[in-house]
C-alpha positions as a Markdown table, in Angstrom:
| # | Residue | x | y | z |
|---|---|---|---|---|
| 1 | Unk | -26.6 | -5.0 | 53.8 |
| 2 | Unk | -23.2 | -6.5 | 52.5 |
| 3 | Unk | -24.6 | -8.3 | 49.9 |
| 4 | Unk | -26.0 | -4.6 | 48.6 |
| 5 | Unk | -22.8 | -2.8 | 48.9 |
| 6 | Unk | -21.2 | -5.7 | 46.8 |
| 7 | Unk | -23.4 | -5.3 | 44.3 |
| 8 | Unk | -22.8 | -1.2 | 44.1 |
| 9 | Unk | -19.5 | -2.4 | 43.8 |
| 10 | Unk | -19.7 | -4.3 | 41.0 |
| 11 | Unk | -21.8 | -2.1 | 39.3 |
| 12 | Unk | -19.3 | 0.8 | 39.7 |
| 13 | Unk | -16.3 | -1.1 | 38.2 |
| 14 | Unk | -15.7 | -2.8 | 35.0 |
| 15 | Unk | -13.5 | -5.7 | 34.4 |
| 16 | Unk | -13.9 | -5.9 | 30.6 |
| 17 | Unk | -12.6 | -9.1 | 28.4 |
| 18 | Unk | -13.2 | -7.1 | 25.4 |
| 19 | Unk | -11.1 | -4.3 | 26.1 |
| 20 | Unk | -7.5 | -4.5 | 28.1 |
| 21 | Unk | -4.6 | -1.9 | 29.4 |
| 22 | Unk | -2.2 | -1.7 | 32.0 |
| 23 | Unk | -3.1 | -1.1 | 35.8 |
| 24 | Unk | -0.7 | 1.0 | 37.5 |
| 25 | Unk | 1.4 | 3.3 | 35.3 |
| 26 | Unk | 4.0 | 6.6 | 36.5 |
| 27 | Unk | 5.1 | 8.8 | 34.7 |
| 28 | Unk | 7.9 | 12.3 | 35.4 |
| 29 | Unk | 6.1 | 15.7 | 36.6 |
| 30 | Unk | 6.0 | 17.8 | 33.3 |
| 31 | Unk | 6.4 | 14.5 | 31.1 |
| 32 | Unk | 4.4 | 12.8 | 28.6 |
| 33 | Unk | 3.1 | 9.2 | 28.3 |
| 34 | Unk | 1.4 | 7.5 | 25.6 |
| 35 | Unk | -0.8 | 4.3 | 26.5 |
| 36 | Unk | -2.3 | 1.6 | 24.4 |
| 37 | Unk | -5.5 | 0.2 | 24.9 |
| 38 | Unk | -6.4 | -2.8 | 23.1 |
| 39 | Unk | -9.7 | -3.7 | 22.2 |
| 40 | Unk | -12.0 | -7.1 | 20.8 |
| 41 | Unk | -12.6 | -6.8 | 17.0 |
| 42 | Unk | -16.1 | -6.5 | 17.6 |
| 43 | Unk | -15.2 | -2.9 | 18.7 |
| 44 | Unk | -13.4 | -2.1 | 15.8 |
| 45 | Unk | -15.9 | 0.6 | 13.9 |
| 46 | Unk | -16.7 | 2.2 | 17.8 |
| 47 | Unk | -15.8 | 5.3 | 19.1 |
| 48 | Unk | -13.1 | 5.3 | 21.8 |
| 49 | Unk | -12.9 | 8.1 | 24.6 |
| 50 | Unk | -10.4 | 8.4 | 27.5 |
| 51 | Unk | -12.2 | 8.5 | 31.0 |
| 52 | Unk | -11.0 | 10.2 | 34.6 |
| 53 | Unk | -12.2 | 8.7 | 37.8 |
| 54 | Unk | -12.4 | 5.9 | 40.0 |
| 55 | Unk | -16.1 | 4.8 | 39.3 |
| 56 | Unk | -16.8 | 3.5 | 36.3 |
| 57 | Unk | -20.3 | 5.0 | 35.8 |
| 58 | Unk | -19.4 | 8.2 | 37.6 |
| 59 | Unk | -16.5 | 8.8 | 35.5 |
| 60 | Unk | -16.0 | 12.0 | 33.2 |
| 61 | Unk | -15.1 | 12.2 | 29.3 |
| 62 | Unk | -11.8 | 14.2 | 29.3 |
| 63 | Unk | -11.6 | 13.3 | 25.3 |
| 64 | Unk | -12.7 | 11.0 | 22.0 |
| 65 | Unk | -11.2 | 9.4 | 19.3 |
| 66 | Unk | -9.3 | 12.0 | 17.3 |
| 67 | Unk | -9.4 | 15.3 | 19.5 |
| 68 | Unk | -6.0 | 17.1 | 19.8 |
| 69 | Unk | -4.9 | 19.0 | 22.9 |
| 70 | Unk | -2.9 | 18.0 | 26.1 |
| 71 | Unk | -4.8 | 15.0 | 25.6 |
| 72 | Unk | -5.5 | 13.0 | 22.8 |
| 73 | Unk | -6.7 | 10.1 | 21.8 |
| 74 | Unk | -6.1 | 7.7 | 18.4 |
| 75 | Unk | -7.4 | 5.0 | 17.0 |
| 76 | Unk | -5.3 | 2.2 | 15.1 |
| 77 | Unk | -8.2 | -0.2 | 13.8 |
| 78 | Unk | -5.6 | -2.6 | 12.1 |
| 79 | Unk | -4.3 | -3.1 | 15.1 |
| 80 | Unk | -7.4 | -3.6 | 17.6 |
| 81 | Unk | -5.8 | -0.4 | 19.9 |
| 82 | Unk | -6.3 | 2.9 | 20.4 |
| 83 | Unk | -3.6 | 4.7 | 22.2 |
| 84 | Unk | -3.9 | 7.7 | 24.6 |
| 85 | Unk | -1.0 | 10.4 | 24.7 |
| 86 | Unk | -1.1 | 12.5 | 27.5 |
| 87 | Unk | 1.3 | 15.9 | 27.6 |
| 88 | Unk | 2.8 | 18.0 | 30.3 |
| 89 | Unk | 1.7 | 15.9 | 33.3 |
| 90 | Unk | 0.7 | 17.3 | 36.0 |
| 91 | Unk | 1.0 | 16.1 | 39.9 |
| 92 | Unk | -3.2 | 16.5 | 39.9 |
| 93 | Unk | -3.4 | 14.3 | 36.7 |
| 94 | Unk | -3.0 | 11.3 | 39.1 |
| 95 | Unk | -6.0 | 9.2 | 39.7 |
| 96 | Unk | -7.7 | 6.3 | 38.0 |
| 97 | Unk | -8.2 | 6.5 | 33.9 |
| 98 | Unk | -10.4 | 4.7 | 31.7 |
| 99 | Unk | -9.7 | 3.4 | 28.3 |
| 100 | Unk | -13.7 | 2.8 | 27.3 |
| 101 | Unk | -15.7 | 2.5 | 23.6 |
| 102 | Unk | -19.0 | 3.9 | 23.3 |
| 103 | Unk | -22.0 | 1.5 | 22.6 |
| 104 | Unk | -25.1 | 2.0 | 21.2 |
| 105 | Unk | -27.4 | -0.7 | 22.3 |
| 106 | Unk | -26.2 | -0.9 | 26.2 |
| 107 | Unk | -24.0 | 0.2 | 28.3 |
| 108 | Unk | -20.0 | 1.3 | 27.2 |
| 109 | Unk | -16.9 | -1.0 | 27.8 |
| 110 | Unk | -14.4 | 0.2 | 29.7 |
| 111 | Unk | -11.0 | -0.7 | 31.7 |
| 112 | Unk | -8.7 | 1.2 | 33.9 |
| 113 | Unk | -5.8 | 2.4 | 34.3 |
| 114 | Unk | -4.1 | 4.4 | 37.8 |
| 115 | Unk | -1.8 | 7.1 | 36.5 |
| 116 | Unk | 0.8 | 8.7 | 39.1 |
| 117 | Unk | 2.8 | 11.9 | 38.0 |
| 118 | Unk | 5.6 | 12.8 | 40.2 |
| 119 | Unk | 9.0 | 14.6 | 40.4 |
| 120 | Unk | 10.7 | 11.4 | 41.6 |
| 121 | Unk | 8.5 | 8.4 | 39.6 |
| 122 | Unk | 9.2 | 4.5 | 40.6 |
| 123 | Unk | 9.9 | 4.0 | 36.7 |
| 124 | Unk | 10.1 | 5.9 | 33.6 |
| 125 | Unk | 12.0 | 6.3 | 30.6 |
| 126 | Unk | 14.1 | 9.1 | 28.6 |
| 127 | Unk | 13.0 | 7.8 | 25.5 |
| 128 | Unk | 9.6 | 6.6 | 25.2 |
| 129 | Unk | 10.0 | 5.6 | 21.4 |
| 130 | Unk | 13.4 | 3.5 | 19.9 |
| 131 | Unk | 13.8 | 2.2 | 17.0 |
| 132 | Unk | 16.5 | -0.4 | 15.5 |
| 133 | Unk | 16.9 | -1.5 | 12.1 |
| 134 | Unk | 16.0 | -5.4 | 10.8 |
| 135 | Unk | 18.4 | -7.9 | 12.0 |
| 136 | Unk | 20.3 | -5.5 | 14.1 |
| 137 | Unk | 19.8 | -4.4 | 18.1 |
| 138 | Unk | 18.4 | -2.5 | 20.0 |
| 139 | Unk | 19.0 | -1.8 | 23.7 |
| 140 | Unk | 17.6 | 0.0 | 26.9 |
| 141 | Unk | 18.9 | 0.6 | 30.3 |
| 142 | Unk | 15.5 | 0.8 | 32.9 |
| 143 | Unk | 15.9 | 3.0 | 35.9 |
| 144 | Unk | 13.9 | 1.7 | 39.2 |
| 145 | Unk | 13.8 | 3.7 | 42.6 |
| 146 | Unk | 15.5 | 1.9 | 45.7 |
| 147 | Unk | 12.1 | 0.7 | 46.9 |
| 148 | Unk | 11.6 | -1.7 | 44.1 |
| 149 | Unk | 15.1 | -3.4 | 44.4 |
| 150 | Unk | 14.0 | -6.5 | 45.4 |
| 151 | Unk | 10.8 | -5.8 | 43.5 |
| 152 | Unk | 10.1 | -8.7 | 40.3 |
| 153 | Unk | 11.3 | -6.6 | 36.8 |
| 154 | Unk | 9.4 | -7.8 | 33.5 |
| 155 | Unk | 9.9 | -6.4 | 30.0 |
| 156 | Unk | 6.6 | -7.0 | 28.6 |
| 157 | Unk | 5.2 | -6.9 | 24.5 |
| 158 | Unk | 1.4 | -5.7 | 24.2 |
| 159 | Unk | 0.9 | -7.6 | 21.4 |
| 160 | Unk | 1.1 | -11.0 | 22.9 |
| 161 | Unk | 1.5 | -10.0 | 26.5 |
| 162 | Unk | 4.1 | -11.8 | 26.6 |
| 163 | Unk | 7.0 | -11.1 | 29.9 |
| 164 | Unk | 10.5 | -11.5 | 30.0 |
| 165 | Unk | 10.9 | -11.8 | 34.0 |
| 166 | Unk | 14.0 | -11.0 | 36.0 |
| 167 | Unk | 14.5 | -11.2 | 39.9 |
| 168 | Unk | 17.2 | -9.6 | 41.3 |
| 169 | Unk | 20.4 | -10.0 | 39.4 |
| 170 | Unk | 19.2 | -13.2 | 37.7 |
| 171 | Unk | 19.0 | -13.1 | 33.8 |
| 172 | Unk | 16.3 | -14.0 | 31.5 |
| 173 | Unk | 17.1 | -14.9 | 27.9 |
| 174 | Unk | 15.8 | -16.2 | 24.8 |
| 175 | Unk | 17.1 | -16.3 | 21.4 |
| 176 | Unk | 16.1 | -12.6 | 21.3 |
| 177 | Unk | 15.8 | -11.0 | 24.4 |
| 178 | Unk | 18.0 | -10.4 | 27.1 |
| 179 | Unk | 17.0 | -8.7 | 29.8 |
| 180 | Unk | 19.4 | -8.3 | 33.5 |
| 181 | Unk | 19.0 | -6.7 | 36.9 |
| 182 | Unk | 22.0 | -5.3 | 38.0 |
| 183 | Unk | 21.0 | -5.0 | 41.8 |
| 184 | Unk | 21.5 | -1.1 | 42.2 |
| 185 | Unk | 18.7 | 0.6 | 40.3 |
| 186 | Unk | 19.6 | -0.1 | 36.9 |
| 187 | Unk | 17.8 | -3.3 | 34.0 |
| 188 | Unk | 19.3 | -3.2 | 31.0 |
| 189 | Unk | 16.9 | -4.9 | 27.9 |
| 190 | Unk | 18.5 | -5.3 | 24.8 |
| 191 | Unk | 17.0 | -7.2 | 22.0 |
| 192 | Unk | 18.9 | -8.2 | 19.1 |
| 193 | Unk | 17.9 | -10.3 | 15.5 |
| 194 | Unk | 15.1 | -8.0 | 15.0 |
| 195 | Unk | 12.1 | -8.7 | 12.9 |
| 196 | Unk | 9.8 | -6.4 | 11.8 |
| 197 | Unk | 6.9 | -8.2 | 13.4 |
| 198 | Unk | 9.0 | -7.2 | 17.0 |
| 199 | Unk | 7.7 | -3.3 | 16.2 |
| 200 | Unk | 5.0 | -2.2 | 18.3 |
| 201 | Unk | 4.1 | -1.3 | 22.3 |
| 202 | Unk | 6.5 | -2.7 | 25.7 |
| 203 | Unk | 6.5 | -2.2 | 28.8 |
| 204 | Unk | 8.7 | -1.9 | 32.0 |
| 205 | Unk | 7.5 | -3.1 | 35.8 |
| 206 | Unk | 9.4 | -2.8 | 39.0 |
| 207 | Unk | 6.9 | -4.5 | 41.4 |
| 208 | Unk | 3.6 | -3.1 | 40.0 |
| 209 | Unk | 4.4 | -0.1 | 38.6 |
| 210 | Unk | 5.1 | 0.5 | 35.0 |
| 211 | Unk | 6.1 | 2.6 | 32.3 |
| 212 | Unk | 5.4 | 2.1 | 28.5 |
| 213 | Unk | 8.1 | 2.1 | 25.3 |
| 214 | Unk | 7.6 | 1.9 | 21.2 |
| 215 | Unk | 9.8 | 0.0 | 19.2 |
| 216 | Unk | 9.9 | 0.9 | 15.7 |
| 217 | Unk | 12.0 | -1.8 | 13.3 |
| 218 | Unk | 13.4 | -0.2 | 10.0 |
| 219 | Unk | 14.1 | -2.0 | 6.8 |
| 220 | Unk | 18.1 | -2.7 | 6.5 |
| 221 | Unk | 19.2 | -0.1 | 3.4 |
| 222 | Unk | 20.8 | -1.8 | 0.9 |
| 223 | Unk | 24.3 | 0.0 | -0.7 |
| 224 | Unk | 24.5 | 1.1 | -3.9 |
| 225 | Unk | 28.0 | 0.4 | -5.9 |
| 226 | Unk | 28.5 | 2.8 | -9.1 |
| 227 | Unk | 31.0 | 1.2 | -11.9 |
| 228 | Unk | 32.1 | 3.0 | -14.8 |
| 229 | Unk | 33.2 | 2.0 | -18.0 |
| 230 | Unk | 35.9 | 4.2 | -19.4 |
| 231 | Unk | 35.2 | 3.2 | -23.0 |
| 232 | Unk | 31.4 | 3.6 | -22.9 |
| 233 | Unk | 30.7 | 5.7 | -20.0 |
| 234 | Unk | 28.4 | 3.7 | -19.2 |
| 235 | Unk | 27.1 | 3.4 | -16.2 |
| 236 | Unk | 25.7 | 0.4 | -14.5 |
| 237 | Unk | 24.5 | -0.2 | -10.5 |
| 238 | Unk | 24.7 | -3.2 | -8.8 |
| 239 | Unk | 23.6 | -3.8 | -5.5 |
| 240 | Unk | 24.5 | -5.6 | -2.1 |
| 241 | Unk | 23.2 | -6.3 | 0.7 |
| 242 | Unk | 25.1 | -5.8 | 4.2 |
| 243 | Unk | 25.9 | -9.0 | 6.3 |
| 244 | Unk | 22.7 | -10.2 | 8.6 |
| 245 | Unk | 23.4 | -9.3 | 12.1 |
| 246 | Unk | 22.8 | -12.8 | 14.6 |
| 247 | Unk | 21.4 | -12.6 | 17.6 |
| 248 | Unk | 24.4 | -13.6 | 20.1 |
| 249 | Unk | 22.4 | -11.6 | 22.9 |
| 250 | Unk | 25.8 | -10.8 | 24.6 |
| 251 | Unk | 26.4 | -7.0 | 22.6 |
| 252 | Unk | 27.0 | -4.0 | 24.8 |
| 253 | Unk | 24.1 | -1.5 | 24.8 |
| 254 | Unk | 24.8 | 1.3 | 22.2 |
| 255 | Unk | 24.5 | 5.1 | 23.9 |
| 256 | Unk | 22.3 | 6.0 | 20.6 |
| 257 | Unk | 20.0 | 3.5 | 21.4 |
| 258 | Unk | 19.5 | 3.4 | 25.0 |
| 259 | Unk | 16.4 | 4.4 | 26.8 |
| 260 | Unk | 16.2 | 5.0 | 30.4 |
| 261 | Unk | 14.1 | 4.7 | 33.2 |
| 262 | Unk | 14.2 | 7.4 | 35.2 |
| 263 | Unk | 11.5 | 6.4 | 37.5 |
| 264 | Unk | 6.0 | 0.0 | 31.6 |
């Protein structure tokens, strides 16, 4: 009889190779959350839908690949993702989510996701998207509730899945990234020498909860210098290039480009 009820089990939930996202996400009651959902090329030219419920086979379409609404759901096939905005949360949006393609010839991929909306979230952020220009910085103050104080932080890039990992008040730092628990509710990220291959989708944890951020790098503008000759009046432009910032890692986080979490 065990060895049946196993195999329901299994049945009923995926645990897809092809196709990854995040496990446990919160987000503010009334807010909105975007989520990525990354995908094998092979699934490239397939049609992606966003799934609610906790069994895989049982669960119900709540919308496809370019539908617009409270939900909606995109697909960036130069980046092997989808993402998945969802609008003006509600407290009964909570449950298990599936990021899933559709297939022809057998049975649809899929992986989850457990949403929670609430007034008072473990995590979030007041801006979901930050950008900083090329060679400059960019930082982010992350808000955690008191029950994750002594919870592991990470600051985490989608593209690599690669974690920057605090614990407590100890820092983590590479020659971009420096990321510090300050012990009373508060991480501040801030990464610095930016390259344009550091755009894309991060997330925050406290414990195992999470909340997701977009970076968007901007070229560095170049300044223009008019001279005139008097005699001509003619006029000729040269142009200069500002100073590239270095990444010291050590600069105070800049008010404009702070995020928050308010509680990927």
């Amino acid at each position: 009889m065990s060895s049946l009820i196993l195999f329901v089990l299994l049945l009923c939930i995926s645990d897809s190779e092809s196709l990854k996202t995040l496990k446990n996400l919160a987000v503010r009651h009334g807010g909105s959350l975007t989520i990525p959902c990354f995908y094998d090329e092979k699934y490239k030219s397939n049609l992606k839908y966003w799934c609610k419920g906790q069994e895989w086979l049982l669960c119900k379409i709540v919308a496809y690949t370019n539908t617009s609404g409270r939900t909606s759901v995109t697909d960036h096939p130069t980046q092997n993702m989808f993402t998945v905005e969802l609008n003006s949360l509600q407290d009964s949006d909570s449950g298990y989510y599936w990021c899933a393609v559709e297939i022809s010839d057998r049975s649809d991929d899929g992986d989850y996701v457990y949403l929670t909306v609430s007034s008072d979230p473990a995590v979030s952020v007041i801006n979901s998207r930050v950008s900083g220009q090329e060679g400059g910085s960019v930082s982010a103050q992350c808000l955690y509730s008191a029950e994750y104080k002594n919870k592991q932080k990470k600051w985490c890039r989608f593209k690599d899945w690669t974690c920057f990992t605090v614990w407590k008040t100890t820092t983590s730092q590479n020659s971009a990234v420096l990321v510090t628990d300050y012990g009373k509710g508060s991480v501040s990220v801030e990464m610095s020498g930016l390259q344009k291959s550091d755009a894309g989708w991060y997330w925050f944890n406290a414990g195992d909860v999470g909340v997701t951020v977009h970076l968007t790098v901007t070229e560095r503008p170049s300044t223009t210098a008019v001279t005139t000759n008097l005699s001509s009046q003619e006029t000729q432009e040269s142009m200069t290039t500002p100073e590239e910032t270095t990444c010291s890692g050590t600069e105070k986080p800049k008010e404009s480009q702070q995020f928050c979490l308010s509680h990927n």
